[in-house]
KENUMI-432804 format. One record per residue (C-alpha): residue number from 1; residue in three letters; y, z, x. Coordinates in Angstrom, 3 decimals. Last residue first. Example, Ala and Ser with C-alpha at 12.3 -4.5 7.8 and 13.67 -1.06 7.14 Angstrom:
<atoms>
<2; "Ser"; <-1.060; 7.140; 13.670>>
<1; "Ala"; <-4.500; 7.800; 12.300>>
</atoms>
This chain:
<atoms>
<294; "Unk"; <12.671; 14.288; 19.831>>
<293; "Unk"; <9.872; 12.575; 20.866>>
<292; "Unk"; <7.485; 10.918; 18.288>>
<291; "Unk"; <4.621; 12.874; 17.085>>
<290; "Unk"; <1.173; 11.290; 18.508>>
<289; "Unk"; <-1.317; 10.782; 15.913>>
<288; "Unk"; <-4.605; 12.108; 17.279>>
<287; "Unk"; <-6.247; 10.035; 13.948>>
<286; "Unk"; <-8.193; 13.169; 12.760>>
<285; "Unk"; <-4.833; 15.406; 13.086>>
<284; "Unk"; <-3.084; 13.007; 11.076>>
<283; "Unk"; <-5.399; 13.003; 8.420>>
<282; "Unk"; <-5.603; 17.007; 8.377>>
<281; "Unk"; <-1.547; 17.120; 8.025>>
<280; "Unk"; <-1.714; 14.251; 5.100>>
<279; "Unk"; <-4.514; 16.723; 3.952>>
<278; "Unk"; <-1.969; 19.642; 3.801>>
<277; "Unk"; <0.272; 17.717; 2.865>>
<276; "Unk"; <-1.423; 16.467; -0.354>>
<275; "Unk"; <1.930; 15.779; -2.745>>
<274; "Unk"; <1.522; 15.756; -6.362>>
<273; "Unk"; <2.220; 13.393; -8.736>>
<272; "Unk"; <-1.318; 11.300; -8.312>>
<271; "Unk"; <-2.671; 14.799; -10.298>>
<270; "Unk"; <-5.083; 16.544; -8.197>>
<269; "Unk"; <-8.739; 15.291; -7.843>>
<268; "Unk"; <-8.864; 14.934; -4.112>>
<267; "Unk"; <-7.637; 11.479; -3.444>>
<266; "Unk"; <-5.185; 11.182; -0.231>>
<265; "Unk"; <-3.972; 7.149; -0.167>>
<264; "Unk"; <-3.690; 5.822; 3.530>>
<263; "Unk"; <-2.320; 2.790; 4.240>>
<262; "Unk"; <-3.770; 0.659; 6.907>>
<261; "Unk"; <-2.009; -1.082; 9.911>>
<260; "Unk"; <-2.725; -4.048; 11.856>>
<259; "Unk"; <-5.542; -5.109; 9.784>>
<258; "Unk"; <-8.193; -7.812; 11.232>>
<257; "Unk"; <-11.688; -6.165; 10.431>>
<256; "Unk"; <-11.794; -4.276; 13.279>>
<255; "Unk"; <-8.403; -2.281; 11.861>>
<254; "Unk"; <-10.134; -2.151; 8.981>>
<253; "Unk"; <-13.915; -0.645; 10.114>>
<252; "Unk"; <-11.690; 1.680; 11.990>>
<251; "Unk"; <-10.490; 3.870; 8.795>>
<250; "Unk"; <-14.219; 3.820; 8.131>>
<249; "Unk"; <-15.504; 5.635; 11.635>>
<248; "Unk"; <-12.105; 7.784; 11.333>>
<247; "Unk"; <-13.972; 8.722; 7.983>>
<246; "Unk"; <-17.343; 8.884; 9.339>>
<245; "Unk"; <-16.076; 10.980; 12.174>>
<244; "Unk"; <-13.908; 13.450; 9.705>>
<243; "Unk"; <-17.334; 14.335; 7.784>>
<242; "Unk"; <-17.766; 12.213; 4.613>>
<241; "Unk"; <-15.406; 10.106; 2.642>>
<240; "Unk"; <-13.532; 6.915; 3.111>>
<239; "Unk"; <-13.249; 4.672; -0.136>>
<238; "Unk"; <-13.297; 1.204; -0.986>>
<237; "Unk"; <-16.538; 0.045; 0.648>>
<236; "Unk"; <-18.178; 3.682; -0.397>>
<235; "Unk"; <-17.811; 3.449; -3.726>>
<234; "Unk"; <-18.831; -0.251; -4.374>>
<233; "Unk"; <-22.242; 0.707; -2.756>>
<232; "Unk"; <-22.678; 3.898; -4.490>>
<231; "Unk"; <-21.786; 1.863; -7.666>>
<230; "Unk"; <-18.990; 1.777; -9.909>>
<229; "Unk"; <-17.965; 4.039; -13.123>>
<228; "Unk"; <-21.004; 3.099; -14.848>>
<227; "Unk"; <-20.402; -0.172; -14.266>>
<226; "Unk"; <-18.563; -2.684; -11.365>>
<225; "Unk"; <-21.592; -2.664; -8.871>>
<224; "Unk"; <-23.857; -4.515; -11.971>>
<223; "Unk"; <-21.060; -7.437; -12.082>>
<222; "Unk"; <-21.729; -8.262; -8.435>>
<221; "Unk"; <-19.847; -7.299; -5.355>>
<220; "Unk"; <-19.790; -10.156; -3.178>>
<219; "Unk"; <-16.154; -10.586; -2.020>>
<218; "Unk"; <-15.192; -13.139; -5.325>>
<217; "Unk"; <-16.876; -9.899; -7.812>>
<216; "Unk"; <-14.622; -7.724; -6.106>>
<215; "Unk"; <-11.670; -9.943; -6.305>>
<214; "Unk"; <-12.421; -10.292; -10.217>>
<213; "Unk"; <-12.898; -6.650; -10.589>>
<212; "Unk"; <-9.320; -6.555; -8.820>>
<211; "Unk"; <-6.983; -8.588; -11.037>>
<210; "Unk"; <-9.596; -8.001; -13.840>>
<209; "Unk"; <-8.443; -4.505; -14.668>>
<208; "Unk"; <-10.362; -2.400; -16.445>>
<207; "Unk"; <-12.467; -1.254; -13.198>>
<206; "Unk"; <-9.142; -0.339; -11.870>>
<205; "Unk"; <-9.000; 2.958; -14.215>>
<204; "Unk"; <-12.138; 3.914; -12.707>>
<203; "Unk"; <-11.484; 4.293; -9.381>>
<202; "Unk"; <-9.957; 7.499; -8.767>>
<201; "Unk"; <-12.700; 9.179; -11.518>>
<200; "Unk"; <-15.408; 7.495; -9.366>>
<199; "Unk"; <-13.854; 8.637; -6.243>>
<198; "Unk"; <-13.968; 12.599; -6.993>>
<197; "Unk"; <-17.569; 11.969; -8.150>>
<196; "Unk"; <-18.491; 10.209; -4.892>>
<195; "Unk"; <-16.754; 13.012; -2.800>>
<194; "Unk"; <-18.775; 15.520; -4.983>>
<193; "Unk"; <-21.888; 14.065; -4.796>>
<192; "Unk"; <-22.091; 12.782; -1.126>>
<191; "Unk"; <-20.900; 16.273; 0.109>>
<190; "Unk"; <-18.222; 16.062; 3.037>>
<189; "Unk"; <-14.867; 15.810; 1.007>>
<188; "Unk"; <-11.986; 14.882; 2.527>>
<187; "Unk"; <-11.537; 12.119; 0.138>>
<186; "Unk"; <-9.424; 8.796; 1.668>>
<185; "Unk"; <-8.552; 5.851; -0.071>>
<184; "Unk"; <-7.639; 2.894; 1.740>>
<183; "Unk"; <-4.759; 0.532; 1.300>>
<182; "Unk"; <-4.058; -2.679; 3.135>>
<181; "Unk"; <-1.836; -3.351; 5.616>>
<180; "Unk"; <-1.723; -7.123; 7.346>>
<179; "Unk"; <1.374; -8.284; 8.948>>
<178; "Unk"; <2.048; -11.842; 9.394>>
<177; "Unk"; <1.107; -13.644; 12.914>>
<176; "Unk"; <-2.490; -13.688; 13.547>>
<175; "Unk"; <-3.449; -16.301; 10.671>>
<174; "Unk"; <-2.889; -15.389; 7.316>>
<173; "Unk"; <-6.092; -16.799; 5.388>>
<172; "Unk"; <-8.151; -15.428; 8.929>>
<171; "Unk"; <-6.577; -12.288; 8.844>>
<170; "Unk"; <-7.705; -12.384; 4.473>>
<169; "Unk"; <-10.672; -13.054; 4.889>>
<168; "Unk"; <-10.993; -10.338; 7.690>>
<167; "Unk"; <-9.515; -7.652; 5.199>>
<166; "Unk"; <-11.532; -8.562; 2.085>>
<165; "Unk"; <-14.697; -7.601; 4.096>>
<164; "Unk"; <-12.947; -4.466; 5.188>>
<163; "Unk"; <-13.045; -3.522; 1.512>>
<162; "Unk"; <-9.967; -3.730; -0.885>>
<161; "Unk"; <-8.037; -1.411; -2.995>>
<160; "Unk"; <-4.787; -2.614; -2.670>>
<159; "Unk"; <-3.249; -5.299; -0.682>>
<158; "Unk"; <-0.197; -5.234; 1.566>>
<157; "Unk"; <0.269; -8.802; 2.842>>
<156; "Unk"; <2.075; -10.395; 4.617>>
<155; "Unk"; <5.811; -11.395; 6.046>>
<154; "Unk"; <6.637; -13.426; 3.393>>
<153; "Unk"; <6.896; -16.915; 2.319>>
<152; "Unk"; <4.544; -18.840; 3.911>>
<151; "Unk"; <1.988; -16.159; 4.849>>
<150; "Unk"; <2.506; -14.560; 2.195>>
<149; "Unk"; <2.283; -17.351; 0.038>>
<148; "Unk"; <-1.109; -18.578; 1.159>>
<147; "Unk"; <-2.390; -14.859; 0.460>>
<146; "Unk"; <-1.151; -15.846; -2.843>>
<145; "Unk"; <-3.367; -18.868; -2.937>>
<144; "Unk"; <-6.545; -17.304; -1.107>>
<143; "Unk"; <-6.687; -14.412; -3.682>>
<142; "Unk"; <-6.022; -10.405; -2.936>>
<141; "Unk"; <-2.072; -10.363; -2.126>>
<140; "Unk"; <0.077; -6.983; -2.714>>
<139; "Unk"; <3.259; -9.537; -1.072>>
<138; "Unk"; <5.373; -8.123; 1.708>>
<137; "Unk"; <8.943; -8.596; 2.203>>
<136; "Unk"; <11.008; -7.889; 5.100>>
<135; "Unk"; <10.563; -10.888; 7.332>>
<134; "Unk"; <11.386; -13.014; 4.188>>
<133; "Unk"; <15.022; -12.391; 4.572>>
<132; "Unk"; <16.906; -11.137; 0.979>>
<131; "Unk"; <19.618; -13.611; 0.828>>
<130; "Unk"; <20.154; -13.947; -2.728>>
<129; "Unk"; <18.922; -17.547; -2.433>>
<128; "Unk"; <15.824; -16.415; -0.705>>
<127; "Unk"; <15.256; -13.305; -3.180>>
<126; "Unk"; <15.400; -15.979; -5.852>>
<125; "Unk"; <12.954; -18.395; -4.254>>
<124; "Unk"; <10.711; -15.572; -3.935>>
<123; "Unk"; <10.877; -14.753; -7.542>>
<122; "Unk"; <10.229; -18.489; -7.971>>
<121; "Unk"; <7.057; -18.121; -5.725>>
<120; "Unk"; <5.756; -14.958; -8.008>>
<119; "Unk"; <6.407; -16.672; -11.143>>
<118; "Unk"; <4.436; -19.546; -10.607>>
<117; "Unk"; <1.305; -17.710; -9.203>>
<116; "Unk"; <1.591; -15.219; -12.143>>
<115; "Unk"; <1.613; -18.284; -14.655>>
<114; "Unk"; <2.385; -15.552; -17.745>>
<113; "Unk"; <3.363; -11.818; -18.059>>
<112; "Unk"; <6.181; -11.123; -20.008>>
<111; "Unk"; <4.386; -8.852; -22.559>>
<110; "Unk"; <3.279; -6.412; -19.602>>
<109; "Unk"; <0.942; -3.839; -18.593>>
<108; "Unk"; <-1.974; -5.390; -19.740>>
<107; "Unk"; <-1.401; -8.630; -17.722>>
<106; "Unk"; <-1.471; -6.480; -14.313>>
<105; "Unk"; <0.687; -6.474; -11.629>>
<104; "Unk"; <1.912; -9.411; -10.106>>
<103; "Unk"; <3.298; -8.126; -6.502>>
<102; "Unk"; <5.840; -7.426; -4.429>>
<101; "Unk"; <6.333; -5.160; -1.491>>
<100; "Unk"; <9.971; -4.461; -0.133>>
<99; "Unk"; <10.023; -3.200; 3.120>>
<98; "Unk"; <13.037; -0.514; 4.150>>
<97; "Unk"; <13.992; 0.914; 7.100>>
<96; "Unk"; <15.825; -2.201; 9.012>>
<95; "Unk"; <19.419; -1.256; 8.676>>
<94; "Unk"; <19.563; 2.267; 7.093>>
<93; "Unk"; <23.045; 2.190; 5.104>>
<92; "Unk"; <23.478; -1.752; 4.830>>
<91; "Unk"; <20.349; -2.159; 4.139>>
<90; "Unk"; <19.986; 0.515; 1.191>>
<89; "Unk"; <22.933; -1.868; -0.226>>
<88; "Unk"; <21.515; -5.021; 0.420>>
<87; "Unk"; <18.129; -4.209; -1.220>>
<86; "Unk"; <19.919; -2.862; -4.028>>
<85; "Unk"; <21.556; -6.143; -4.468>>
<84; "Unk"; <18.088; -8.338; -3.908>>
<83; "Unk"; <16.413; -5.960; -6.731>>
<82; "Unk"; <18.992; -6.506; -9.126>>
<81; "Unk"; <19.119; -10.086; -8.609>>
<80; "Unk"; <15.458; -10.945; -8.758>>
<79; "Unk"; <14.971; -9.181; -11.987>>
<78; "Unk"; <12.719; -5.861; -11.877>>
<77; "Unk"; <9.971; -4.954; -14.445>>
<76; "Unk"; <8.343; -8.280; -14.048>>
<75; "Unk"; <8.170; -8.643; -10.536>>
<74; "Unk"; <6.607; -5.235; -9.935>>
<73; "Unk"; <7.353; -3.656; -7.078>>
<72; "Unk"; <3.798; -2.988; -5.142>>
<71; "Unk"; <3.373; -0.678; -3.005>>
<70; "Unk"; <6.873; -0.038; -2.030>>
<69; "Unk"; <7.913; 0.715; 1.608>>
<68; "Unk"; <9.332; 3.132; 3.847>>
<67; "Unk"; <9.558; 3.070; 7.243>>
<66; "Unk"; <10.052; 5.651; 9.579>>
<65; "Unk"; <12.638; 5.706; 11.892>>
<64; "Unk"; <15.294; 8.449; 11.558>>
<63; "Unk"; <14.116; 10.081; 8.403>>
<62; "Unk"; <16.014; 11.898; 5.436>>
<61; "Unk"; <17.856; 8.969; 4.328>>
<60; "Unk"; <15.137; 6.577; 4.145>>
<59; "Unk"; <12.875; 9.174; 2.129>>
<58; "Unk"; <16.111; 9.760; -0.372>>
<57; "Unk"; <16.696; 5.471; -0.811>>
<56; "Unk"; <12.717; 4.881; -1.146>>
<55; "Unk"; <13.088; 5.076; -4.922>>
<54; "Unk"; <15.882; 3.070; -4.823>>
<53; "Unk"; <14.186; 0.107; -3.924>>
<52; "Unk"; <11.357; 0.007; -6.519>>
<51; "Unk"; <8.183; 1.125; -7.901>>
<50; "Unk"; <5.076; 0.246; -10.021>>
<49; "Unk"; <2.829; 2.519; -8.946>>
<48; "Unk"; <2.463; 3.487; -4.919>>
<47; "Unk"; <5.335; 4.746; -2.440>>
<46; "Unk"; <3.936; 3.362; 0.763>>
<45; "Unk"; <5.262; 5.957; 3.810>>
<44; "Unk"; <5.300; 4.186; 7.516>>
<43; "Unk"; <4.622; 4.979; 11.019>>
<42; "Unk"; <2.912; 8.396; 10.471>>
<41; "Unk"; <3.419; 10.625; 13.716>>
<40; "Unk"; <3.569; 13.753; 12.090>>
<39; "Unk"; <7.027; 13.972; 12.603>>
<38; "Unk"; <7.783; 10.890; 10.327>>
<37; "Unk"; <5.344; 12.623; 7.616>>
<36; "Unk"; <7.371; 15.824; 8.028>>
<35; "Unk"; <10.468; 13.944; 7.263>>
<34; "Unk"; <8.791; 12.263; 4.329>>
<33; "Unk"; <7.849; 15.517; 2.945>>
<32; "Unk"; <11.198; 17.357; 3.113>>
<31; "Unk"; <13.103; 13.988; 1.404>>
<30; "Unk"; <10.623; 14.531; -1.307>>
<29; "Unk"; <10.952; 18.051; -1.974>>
<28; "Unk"; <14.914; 17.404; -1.464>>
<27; "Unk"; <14.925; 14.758; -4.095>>
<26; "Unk"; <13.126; 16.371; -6.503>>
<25; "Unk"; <15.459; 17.804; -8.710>>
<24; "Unk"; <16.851; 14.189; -8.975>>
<23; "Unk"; <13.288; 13.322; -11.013>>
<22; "Unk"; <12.981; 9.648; -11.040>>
<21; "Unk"; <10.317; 10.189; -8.367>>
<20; "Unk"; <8.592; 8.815; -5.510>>
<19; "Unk"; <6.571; 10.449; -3.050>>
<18; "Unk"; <3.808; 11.300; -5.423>>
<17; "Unk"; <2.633; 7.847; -6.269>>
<16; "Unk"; <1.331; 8.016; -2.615>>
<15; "Unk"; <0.523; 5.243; 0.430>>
<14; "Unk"; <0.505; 6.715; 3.528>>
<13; "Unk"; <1.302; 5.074; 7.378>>
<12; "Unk"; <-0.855; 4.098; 10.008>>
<11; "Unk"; <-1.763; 1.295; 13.122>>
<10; "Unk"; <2.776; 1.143; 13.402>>
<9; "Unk"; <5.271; 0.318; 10.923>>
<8; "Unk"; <7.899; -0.290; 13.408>>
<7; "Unk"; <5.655; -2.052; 15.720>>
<6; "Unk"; <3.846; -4.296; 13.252>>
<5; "Unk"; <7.562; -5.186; 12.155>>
<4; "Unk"; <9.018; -6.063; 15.681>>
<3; "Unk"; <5.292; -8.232; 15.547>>
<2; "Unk"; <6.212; -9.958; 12.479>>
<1; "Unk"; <9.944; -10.571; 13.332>>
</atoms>
């Protein structure tokens, strides 16, 4: 199943907050997108924030083969059950379309959260008994245990904001079989100051929470790289900025690293709601994505 998934999903897709909504006025914006993303070339769309499975339901329906994913679902916010019967019922309609990404969140944003670890493997018990298939779930893993348990469990990993350093721990965690797809931010931006400035204000809501200062600090980052907004050094591991060579140059450094396909997130100071297409267009230009046939 892995590799049928690495195909489907392909070296690139694009991770946005902006492509999902609970807006119904929307819809048609966001169905429009996604089908220009498919005929782009993109092989997958990652709807970011704490999402679920019917807020891929309008990009699945307006596309013929891309895939759409969430980055993460929460496992708090959404019981087992519920998600496993939506996930049945967008199956049913678009067989194969949709990848359901997991993850722990953050303590701060919830009352219920305790024993992440624990409660992420019984969630996964859950989807097993409910008969959602593990080949189509992937976990937002950044530690060696839950890495573990997407490799046992799942069929990867799609983490978030982490360095290409992170990425080849983590292939060699997984082994060469599950699917690896982290996120990278991208700012098409070719002076230092202002694509550093435009990062800093991306990044710093992250720096409060200890689910990724702690797996900076574990991939040699030290407490010093995580103030004043973050460090050159932090900056420019976890972003891609700089002429369109550098940032093709950094795109690569992943996909050497071990990743089979890496998620693109557009930051260039407009609200996360809004949709880049121009730069999604520019992106897919720099990569020489290949549109499929018609």
């Amino acid at each position: 199943m892995s590799s049928a998934l690495k195909e489907t999903v392909g070296r690139y897709g694009i991770w946005s907050v902006g492509l999902r909504s609970e807006d119904p006025s929307r819809r048609g914006e966001l169905a429009e997108a996604a089908a220009e993303l498919e005929q782009l070339g993109y092989g997958a769309v990652w709807l970011g924030g704490s999402t679920t499975v019917r807020h891929a339901v309008p990009l699945v329906g307006a596309t013929s083969r891309l895939a759409v994913g969430t980055s993460i679902q929460s496992i708090w916010q959404y019981p087992a059950a519920e998600t496993a019967a939506a996930f049945a019922e967008l199956e049913a309609a678009h067989p194969g379309r949709f990848l359901l990404g997991l993850g722990v969140a953050h303590a701060q944003n919830t009352a219920e959260y305790r024993r992440p670890y624990s409660a992420l493997a019984a969630y996964l018990n859950a989807l097993d008994t409910a008969g959602v298939p593990a080949g189509r779930r992937l976990l937002a893993a950044l530690g060696p245990r839950t890495l573990e348990l997407a490799r046992d469990h799942a069929a990867g990993s799609v983490p978030y904001l982490v360095t290409p350093e992170h990425t080849a721990q983590s292939r060699e965690v997984l082994g060469e079989t599950p699917l690896l797809a982290p996120e990278l931010k991208v700012v098409l931006e070719t002076d230092p100051a202002r694509a550093r400035t435009l990062a800093r204000a991306a990044l710093a809501p992250y720096l409060a929470l200890p689910n990724y200062t702690n797996n900076f600090l574990r991939t040699g980052f030290t407490e010093t790289d995580l103030t004043d907004g973050g460090s050159d050094r932090l900056v420019d591991a976890v972003f891609a900025w700089g002429e369109e060579k550098r940032i093709r140059s950094r795109i690569d450094e992943f996909l050497t690293a071990g990743a089979d396909h890496v998620a693109l997130q557009v930051i260039d100071g407009a609200s996360l709601d809004t949709l880049p297409r121009e730069a999604w267009r520019r992106l897919a230009s720099l990569l020489a994505l290949d549109a499929p046939a018609q």
